[in-house]
SEKOL-545731 format. One record per residue: x, y, z of N, C-alpha, C in turn; residue number from 1. Coordinates in Angstrom, 2 decimals. Example, Ala and Ser with C-alpha at 12.3 -4.5 7.8 and 13.67 -1.06 7.14 Angstrom:
<atoms>
[[13.19, -5.69, 7.80], [12.30, -4.50, 7.80], [13.20, -3.30, 7.80], 1]
[[12.85, -2.25, 7.08], [13.67, -1.06, 7.14], [12.90, 0.03, 7.87], 2]
</atoms>
This chain:
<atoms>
[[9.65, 65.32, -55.22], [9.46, 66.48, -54.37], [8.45, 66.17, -53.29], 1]
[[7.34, 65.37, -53.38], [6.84, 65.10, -52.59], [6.87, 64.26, -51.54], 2]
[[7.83, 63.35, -52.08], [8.73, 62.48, -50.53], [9.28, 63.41, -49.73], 3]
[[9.95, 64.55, -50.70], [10.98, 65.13, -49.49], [10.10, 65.79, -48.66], 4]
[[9.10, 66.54, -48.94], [8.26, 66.41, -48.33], [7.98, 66.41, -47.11], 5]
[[6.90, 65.08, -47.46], [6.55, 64.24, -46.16], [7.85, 63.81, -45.23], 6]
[[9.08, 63.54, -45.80], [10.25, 63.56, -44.71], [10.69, 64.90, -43.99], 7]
[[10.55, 66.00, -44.89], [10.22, 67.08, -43.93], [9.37, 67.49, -42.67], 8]
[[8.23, 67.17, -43.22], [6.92, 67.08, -41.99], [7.17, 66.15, -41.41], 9]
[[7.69, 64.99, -41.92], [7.67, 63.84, -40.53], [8.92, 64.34, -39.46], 10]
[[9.90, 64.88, -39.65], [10.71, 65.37, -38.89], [10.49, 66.41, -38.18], 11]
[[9.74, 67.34, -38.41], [9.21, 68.45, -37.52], [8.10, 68.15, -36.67], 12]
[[7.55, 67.18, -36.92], [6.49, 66.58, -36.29], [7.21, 66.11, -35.00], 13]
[[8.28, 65.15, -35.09], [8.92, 64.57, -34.10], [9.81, 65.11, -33.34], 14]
[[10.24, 66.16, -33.82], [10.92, 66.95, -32.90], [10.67, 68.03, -32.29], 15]
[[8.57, 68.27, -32.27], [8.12, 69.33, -31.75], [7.94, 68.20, -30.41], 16]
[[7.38, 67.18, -30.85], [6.62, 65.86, -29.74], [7.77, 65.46, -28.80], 17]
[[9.12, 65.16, -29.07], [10.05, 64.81, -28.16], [10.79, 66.17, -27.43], 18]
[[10.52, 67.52, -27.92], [10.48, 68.51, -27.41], [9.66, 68.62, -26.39], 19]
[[8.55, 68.46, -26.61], [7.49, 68.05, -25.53], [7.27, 67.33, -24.34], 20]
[[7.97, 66.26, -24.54], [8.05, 65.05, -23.88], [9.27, 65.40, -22.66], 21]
[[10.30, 65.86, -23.41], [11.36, 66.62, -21.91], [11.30, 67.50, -20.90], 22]
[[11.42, 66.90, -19.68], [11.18, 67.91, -18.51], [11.60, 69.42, -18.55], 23]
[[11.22, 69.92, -18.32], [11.42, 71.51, -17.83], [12.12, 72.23, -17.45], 24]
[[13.52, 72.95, -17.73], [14.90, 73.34, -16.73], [14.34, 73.68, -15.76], 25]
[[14.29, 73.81, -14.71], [14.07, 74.92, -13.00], [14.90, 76.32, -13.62], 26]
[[13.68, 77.05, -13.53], [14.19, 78.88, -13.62], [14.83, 79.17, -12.33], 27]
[[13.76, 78.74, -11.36], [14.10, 79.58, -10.22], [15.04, 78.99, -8.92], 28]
[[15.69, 79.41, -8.08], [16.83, 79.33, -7.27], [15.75, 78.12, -6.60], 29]
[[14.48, 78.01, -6.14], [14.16, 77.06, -5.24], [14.11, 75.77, -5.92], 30]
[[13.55, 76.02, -7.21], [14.12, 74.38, -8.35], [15.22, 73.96, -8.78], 31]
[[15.98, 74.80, -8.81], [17.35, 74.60, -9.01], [18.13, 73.58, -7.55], 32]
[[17.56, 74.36, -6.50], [17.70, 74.17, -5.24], [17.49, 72.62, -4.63], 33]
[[15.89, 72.51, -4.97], [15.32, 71.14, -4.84], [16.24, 69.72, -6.18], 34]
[[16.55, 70.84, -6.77], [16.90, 69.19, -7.87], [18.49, 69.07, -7.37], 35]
[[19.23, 70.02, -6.44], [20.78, 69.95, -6.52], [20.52, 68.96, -5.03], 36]
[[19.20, 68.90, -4.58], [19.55, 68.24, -2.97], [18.61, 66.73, -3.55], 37]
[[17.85, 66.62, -4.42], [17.56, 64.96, -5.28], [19.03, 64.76, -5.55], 38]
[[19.94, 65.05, -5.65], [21.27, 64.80, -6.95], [22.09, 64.28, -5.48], 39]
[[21.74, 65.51, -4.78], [22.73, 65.07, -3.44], [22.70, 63.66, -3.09], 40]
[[20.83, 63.58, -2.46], [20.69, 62.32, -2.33], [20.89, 60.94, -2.97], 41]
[[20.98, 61.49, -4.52], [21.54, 60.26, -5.12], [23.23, 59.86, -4.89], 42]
[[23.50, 61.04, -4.80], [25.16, 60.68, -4.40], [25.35, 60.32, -3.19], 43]
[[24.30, 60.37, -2.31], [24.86, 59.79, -0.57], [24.68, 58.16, -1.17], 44]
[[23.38, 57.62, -1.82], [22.90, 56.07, -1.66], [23.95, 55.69, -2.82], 45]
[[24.39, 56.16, -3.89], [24.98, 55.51, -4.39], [26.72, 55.62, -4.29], 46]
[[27.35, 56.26, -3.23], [28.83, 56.49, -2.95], [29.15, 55.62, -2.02], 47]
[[30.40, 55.66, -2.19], [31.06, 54.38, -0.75], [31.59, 55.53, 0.25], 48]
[[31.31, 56.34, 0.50], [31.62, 57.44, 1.20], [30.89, 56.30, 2.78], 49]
[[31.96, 56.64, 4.12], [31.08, 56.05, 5.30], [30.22, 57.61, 5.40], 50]
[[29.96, 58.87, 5.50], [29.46, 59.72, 5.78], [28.45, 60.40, 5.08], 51]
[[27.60, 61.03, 5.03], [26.63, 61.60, 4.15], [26.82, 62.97, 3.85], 52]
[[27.18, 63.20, 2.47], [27.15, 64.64, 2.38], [25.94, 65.51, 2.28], 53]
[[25.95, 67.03, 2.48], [25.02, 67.69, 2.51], [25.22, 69.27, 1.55], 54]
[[24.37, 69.55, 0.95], [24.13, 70.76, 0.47], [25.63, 71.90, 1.14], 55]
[[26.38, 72.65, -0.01], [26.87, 73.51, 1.28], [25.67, 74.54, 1.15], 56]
[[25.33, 75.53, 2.32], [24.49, 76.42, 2.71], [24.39, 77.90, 1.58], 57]
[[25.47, 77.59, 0.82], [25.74, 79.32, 0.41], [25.33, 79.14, -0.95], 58]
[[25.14, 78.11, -1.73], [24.88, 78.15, -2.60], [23.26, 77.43, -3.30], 59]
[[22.55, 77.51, -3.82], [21.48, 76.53, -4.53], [22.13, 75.52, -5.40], 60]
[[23.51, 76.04, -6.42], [23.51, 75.07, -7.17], [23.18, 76.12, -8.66], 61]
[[23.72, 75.64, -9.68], [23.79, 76.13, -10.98], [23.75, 75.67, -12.44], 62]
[[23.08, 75.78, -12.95], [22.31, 75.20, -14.68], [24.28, 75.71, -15.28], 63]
[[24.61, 74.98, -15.51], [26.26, 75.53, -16.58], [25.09, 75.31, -18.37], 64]
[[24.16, 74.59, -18.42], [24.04, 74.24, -19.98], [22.54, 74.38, -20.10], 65]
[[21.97, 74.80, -20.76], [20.20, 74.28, -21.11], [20.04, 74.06, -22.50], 66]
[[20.84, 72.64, -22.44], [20.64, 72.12, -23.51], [19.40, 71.11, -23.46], 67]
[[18.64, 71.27, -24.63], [17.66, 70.80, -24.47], [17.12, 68.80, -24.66], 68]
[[18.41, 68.52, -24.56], [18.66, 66.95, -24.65], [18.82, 66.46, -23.38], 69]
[[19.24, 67.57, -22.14], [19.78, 66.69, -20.55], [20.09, 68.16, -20.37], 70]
[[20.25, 68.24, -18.77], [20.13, 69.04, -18.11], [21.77, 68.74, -16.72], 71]
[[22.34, 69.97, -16.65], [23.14, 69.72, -16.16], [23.32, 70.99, -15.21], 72]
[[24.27, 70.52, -13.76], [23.81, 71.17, -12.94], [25.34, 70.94, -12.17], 73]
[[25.78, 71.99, -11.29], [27.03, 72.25, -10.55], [26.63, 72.54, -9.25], 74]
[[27.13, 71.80, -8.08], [26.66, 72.44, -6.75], [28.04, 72.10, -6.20], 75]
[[28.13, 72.76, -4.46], [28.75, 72.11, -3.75], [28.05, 71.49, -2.55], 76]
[[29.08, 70.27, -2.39], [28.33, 69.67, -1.42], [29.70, 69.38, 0.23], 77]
[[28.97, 69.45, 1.43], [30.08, 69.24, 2.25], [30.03, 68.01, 2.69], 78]
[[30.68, 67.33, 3.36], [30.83, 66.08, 4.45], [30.45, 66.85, 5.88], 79]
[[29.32, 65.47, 5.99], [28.62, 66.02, 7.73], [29.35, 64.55, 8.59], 80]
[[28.75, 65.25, 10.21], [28.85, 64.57, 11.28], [28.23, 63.18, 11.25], 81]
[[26.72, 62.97, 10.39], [25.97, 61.99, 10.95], [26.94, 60.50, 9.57], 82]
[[27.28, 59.46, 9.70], [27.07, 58.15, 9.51], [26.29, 57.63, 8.35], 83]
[[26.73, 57.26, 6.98], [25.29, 56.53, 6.18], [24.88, 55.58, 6.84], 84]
[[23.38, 55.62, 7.35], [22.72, 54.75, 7.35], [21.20, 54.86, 6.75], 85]
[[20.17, 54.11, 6.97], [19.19, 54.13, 6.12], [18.37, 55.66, 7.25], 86]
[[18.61, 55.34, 8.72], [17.35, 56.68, 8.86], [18.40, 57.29, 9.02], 87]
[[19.69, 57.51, 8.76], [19.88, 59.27, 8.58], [19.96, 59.80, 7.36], 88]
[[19.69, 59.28, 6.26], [20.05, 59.70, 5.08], [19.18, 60.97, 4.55], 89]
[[17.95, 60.64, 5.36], [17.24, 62.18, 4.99], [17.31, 63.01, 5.90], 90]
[[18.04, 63.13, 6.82], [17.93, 63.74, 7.80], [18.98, 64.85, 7.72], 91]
[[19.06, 66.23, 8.22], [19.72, 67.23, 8.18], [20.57, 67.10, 9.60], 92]
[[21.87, 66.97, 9.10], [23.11, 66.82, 9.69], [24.19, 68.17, 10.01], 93]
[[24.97, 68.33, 10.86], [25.55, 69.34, 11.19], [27.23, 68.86, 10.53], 94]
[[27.86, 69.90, 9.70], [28.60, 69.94, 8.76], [29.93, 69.04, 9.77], 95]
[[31.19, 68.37, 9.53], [32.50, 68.36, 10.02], [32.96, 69.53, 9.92], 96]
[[33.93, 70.03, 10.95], [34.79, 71.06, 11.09], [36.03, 70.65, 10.24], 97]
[[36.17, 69.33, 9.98], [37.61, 69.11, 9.30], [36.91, 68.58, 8.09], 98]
[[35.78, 68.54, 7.41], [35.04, 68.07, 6.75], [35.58, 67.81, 5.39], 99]
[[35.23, 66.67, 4.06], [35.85, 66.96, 2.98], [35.06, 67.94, 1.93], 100]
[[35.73, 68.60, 0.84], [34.23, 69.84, 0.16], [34.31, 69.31, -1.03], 101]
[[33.18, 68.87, -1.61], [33.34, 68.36, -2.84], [32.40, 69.12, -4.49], 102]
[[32.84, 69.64, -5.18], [32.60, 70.31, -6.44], [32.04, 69.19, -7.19], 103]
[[30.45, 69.20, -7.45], [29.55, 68.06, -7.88], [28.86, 68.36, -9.34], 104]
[[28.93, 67.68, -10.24], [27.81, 67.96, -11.71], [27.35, 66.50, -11.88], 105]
[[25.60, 67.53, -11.64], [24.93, 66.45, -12.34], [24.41, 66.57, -13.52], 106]
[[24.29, 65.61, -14.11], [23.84, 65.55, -15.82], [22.42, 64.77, -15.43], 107]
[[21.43, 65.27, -15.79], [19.75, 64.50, -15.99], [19.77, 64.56, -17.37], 108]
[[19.38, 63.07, -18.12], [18.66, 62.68, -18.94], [17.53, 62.19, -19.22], 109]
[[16.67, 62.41, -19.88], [15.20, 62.11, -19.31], [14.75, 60.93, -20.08], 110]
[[14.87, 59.92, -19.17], [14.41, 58.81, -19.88], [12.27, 57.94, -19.77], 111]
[[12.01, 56.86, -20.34], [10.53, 56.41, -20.21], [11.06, 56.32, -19.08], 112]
[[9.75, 57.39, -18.19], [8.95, 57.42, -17.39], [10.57, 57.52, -16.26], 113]
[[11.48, 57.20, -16.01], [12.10, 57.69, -15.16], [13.31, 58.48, -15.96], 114]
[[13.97, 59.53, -15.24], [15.03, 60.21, -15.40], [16.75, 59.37, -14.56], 115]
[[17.32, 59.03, -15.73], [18.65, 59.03, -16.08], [19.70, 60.03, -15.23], 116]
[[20.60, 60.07, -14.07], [21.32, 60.72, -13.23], [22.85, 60.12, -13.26], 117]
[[23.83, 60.78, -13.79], [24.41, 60.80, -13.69], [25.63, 62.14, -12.82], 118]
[[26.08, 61.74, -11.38], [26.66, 62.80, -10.68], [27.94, 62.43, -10.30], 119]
[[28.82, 62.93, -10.51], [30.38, 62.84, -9.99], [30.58, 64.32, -9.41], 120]
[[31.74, 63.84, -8.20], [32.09, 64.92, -7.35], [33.20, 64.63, -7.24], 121]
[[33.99, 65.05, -7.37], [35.43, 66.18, -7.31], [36.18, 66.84, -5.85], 122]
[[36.67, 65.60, -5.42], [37.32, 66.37, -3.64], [37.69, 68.00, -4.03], 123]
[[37.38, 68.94, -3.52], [38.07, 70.51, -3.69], [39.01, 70.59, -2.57], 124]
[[38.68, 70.41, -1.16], [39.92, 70.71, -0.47], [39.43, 69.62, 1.19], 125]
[[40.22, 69.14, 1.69], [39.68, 68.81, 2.96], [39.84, 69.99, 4.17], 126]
[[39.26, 70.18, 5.28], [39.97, 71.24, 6.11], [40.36, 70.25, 6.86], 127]
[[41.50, 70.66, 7.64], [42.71, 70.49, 8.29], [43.06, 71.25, 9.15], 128]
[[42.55, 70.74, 10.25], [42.53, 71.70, 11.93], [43.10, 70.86, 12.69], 129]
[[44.06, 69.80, 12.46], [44.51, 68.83, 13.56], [46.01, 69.64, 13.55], 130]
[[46.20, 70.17, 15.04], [47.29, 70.52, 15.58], [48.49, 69.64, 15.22], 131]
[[49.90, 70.59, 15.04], [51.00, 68.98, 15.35], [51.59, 69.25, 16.76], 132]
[[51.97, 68.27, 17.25], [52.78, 68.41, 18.39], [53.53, 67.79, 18.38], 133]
[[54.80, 68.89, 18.98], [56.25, 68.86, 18.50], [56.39, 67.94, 19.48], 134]
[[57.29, 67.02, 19.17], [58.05, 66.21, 19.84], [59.07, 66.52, 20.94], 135]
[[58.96, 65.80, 21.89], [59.94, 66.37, 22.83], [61.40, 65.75, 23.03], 136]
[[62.44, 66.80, 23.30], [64.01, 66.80, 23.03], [64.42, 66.51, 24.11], 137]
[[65.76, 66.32, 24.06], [67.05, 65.90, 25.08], [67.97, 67.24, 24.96], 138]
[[68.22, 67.63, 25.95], [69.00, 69.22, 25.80], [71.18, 68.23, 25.63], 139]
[[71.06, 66.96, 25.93], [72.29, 66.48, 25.58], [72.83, 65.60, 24.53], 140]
[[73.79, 65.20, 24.36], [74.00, 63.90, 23.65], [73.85, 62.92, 23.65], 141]
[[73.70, 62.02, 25.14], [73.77, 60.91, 25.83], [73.00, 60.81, 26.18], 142]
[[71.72, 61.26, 25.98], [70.50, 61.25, 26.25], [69.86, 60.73, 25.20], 143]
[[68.29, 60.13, 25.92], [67.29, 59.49, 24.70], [66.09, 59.80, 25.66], 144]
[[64.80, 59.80, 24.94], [63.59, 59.91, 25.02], [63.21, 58.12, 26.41], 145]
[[62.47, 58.13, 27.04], [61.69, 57.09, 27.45], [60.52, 56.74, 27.07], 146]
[[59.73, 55.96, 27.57], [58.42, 56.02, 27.07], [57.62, 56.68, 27.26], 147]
[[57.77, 57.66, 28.38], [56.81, 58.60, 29.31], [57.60, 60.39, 28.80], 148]
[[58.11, 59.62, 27.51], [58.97, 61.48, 27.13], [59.98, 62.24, 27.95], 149]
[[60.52, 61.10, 29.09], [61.13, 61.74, 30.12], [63.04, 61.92, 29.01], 150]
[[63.73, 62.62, 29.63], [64.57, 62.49, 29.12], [66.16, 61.40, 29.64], 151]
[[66.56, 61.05, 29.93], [67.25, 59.73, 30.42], [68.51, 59.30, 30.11], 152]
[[69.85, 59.95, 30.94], [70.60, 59.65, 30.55], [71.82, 58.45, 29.95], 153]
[[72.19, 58.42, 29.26], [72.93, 57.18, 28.76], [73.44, 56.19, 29.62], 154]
[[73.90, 54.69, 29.66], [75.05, 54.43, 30.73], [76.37, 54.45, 29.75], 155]
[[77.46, 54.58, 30.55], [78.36, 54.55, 30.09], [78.94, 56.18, 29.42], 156]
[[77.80, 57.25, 29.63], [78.41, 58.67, 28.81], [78.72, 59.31, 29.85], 157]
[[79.83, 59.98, 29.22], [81.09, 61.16, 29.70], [80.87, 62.17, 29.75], 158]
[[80.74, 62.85, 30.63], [80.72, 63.96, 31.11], [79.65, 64.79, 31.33], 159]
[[79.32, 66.18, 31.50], [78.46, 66.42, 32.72], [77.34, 67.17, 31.30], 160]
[[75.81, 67.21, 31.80], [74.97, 67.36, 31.25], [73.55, 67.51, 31.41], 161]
[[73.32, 68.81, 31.53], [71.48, 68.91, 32.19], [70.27, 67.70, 31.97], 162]
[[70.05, 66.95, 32.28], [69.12, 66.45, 32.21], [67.38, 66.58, 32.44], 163]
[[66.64, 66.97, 31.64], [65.22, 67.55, 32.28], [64.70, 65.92, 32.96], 164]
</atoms>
């Protein structure tokens, strides 16, 4: 009885101390906020993306779990105008109009002395504002397109036929 015991206390002991030892969820929308734009930044340096994504504006970002082993977190993020390179990466960029939107979770694990990040993002939709333009026709049969879109009648065709 007295082993079990001390294996009792030694286990509550250690799981008040490694309780201890784990960072803190963010309560509030501005920590939540600050850790979804660290997460960002880890996903610009470590993606093959040529562009840098950014925070979208409408949201902070959202705790889905507070489990007390890792910490996990949902944001969206958009595709901007500026280029990865090393000085724009911190820099606040103005969104693409045709931009891609991507649905992001990060998982923090808290490891010695640094924290463990794991973030994947999820294309949600690209926008798509590129016009089509219709191709231009021959109002005949014996007709074909040129290189200049003109319309151009055949040699050798029969009979009579508007030509633009």
């Amino acid at each position: 009885m007295d082993g079990f015991l001390k294996v009792i206390l030694t286990l509550g002991v250690s799981s008040v101390v490694t309780t201890a030892y784990l960072p803190t969820i963010p309560e509030t929308n501005q920590n939540i906020s600050a850790l979804a734009i660290a997460c960002t930044d880890y996903y610009n340096n470590g993606s093959s993306e040529d562009s840098i994504f950014q925070l979208d504006g409408t949201e902070h970002g959202t705790l889905i779990d507070k489990d007390p082993t890792f910490q996990q977190l949902t944001f969206i993020i958009k595709e901007t105008r500026c280029k990865k390179s090393e000085e724009n990466i911190n820099k606040p960029c103005a969104f693409k109009e045709d931009g891609v939107v991507k649905q992001c979770t990060a998982s923090i694990f808290p490891g010695d002395g640094e924290r463990k990040i794991l973030v994947t993002c999820d294309t949600l939709y690209q926008n798509s504002t590129k016009k089509r333009i219709a191709r231009a026709t021959c109002k005949c049969i014996c007709c074909y397109l040129d290189r200049n879109n003109k319309c151009r009648k055949r040699s050798g065709c029969l009979g009579v036929s508007s030509v633009n």
